[in-house]
C-alpha positions in Angstrom: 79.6 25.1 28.9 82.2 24.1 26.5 81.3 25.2 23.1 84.0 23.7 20.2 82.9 25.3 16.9 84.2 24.2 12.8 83.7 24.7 9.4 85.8 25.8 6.2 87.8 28.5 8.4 88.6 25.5 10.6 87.8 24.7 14.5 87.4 27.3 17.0 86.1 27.1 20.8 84.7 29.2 23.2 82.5 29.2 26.4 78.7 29.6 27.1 76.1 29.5 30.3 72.5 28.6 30.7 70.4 31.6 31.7 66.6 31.3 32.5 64.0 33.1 31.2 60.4 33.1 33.1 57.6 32.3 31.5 53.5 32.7 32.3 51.9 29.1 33.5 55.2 28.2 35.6 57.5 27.6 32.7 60.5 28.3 31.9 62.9 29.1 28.7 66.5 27.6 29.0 68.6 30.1 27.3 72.3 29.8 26.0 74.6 32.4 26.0 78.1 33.3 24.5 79.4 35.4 22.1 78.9 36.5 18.5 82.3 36.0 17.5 82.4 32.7 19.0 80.2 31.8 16.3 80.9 34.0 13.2 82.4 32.4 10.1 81.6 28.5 11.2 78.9 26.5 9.9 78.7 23.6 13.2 79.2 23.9 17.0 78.9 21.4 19.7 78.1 22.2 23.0 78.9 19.5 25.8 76.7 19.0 29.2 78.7 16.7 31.7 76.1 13.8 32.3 74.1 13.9 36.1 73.3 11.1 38.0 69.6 13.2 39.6 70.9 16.5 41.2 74.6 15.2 41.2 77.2 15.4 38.6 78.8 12.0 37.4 82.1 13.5 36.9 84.0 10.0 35.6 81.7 9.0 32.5 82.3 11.2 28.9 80.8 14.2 28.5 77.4 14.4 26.0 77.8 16.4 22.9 74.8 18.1 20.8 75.7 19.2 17.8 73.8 22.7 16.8 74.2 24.9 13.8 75.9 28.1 13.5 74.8 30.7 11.3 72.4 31.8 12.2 70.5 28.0 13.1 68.8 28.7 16.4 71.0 31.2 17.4 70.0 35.4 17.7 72.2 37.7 17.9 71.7 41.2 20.1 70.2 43.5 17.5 73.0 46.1 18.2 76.1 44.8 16.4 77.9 46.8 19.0 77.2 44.2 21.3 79.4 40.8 21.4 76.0 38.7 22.7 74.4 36.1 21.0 71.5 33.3 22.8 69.9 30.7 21.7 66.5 28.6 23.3 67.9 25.7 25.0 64.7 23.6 25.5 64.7 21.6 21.8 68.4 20.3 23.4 67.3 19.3 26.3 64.2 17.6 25.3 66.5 15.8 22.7 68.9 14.6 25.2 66.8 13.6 27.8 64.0 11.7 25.0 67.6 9.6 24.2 67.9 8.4 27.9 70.3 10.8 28.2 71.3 12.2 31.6 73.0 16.1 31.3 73.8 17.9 34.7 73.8 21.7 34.3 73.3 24.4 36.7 71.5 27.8 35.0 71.9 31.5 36.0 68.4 33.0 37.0 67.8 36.6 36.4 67.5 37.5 40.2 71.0 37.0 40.4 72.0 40.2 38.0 72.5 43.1 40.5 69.7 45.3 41.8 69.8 48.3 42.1 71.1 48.3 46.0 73.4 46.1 45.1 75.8 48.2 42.8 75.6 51.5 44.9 77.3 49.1 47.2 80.1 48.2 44.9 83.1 49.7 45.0 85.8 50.8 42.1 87.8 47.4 42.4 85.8 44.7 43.6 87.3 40.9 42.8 85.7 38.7 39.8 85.3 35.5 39.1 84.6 34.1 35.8 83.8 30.7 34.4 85.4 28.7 31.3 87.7 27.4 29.3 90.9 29.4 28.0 92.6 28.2 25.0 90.1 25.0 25.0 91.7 24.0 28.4 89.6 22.1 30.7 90.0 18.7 33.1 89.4 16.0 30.1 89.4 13.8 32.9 86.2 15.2 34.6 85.0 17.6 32.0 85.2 20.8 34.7 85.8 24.1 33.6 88.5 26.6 34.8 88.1 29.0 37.3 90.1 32.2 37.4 89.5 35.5 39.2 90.8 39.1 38.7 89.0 42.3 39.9 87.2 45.4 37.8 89.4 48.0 36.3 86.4 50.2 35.9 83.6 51.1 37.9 80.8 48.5 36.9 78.1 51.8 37.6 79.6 53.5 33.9 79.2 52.2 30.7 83.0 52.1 29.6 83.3 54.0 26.7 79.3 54.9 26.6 79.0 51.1 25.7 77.2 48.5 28.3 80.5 47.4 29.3 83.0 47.6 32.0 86.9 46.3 32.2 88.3 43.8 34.6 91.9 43.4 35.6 92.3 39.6 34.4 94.0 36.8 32.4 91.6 36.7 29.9 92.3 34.5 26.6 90.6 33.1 23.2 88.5 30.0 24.7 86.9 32.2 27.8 84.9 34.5 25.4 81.6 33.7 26.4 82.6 33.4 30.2 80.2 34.5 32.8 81.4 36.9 35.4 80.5 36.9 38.9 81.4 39.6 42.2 80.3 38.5 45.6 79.2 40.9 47.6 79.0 41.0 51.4 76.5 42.5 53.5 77.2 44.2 56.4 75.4 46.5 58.7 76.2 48.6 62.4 74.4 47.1 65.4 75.5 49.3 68.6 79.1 49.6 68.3 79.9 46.7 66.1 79.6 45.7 62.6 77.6 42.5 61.9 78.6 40.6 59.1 75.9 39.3 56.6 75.9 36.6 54.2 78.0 36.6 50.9 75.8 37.5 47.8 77.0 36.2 44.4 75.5 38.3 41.5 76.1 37.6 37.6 78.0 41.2 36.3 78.4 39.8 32.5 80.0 38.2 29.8 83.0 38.2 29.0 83.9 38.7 24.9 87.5 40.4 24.3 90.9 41.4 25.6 92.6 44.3 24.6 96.0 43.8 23.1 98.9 46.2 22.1 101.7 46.1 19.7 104.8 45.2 20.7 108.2 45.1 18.9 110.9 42.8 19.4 114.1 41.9 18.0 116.0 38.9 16.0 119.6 39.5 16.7 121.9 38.3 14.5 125.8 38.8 13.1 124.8 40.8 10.4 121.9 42.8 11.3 118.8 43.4 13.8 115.4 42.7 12.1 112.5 43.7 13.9 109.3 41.3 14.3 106.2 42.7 16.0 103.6 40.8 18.1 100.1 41.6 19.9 100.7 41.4 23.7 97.8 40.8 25.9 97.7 43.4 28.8 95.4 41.7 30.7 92.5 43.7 30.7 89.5 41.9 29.7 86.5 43.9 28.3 83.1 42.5 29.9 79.2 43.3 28.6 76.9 43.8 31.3 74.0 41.5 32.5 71.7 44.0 31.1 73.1 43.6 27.6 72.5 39.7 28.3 69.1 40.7 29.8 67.9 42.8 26.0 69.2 39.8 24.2 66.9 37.0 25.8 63.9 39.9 25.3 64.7 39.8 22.0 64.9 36.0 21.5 61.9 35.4 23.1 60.3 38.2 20.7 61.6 35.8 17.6 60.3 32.9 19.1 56.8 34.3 20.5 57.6 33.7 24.1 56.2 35.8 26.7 58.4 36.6 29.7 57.1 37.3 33.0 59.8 38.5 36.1 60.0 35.7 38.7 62.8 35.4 41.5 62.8 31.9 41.4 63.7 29.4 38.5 64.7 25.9 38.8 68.3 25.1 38.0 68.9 22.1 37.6 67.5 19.1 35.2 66.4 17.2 37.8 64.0 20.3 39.0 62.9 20.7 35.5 61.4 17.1 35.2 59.7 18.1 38.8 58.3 21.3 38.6 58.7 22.9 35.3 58.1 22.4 31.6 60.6 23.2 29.5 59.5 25.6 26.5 60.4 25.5 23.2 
């Protein structure tokens, strides 16, 4: 999701997902989640849904806006201030939007799709990402779609890099796609005889993504007199990235705030149009 951000420090933008958190009675908690920088120092955001037309996106109409406010409004941050995570409960939105007539198309994340245990001792050192959002604000105005890029880890996702629930990938990564989620497919495969039989691709959520690192660079102004130097940051294209599980304690600690009781379910609806069928949505 598209998240533009304002106040007296000015405008600002950044990226967020919908995650789902399981509730007792077959409900479910909508969650929002980006960073906490995304947020810091602005009073306002708006988030935008593209509108849906029942489970299909109507990608020619405007996108629907809901304004929500910063600091700290709905929002809680991970208790560790280590850790660039902040969520939010998505279900006052949504009831608001959809109590107007109005029609947004999402898709949400649910928490069977962060890695079990199986999955990452089959990951390797380098495996290819993709992550989800908008760098720099850039998206298709036209169809309010995202941008997808892909890059691979830089570190193996099995070690906290630096002791801290993070992990580096080798990727483009620039202000707007903080908040971007970060996927890795993985493909199953197993020996039968003398051949290898190939199984279905598996898409699992790694984490978010929240900075870049940078490094110092000097350059020079030549002219006839003398050579002044100038120095600039220069992004080297390694992305820093905190694990699902640091997403994972930040919904557990939201729905702590808000008195929710979470329960471990597989399945979660992902869509709007499954929410108005099988699910309420909590607040």
């Amino acid at each position: 999701m598209r998240i533009e951000t304002r106040g007296v420090r000015g405008r600002g933008s950044g990226t967020g997902f919908i995650y789902t958190a399981s509730q007792e009675g077959n409900a479910f908690t909508f969650v929002l989640v980006t960073n906490k920088h995304v947020l810091a120092g602005f009073e306002r955001c708006t988030i935008f849904f593209i509108q849906g037309d029942g489970e299909e996106p109507d990608l020619d109409t405007p996108a629907i806006g809901y304004d929500i406010p910063c600091n700290p409004g709905p929002w809680v941050g991970h208790s560790n201030k280590d850790i660039d995570v902040a969520v939010m409960p998505l279900g006052p939105a949504l009831a608001e939007l959809t109590s107007d007539d109005r029609r947004p198309f999402f898709r949400t994340i649910p928490p069977s799709a962060c890695p079990p245990k199986e999955a990452l001792d089959n990951l390797d050192v380098a495996e290819p990402v993709t992550f989800v959002g908008y760098p720099n604000n850039l998206y298709d105005a036209a169809h309010n779609t995202p941008i997808l890029r892909q890059g691979a880890t830089a570190t193996p996702i099995q070690l906290n890099w630096n002791g801290r629930l993070q992990f580096l990938i080798d990727a483009s990564v620039f202000p707007g796609s903080s908040g971007s989620p970060v996927f890795t497919t993985l493909r199953t495969s197993y020996f039968s005889g003398n051949s290898i039989q190939l199984g279905a691709n598996t898409p699992y959520l790694l984490g978010i993504v929240a900075a870049v690192y940078q490094r110092q660079a000097t350059g020079e102004i030549i002219t006839a007199a003398n050579r002044p130097q100038v120095q600039y940051n220069d992004l080297i294209n390694l992305g820093i990235v905190y694990k699902w599980t640091a997403i994972e304690e930040a919904v557990d600690q939201m729905c702590a705030k808000y008195g929710l009781t979470r329960t471990r379910l597989d399945e979660a609806p992902e869509s709007a149009a499954q929410i108005a069928e099988e699910t309420a949505v909590s607040e």
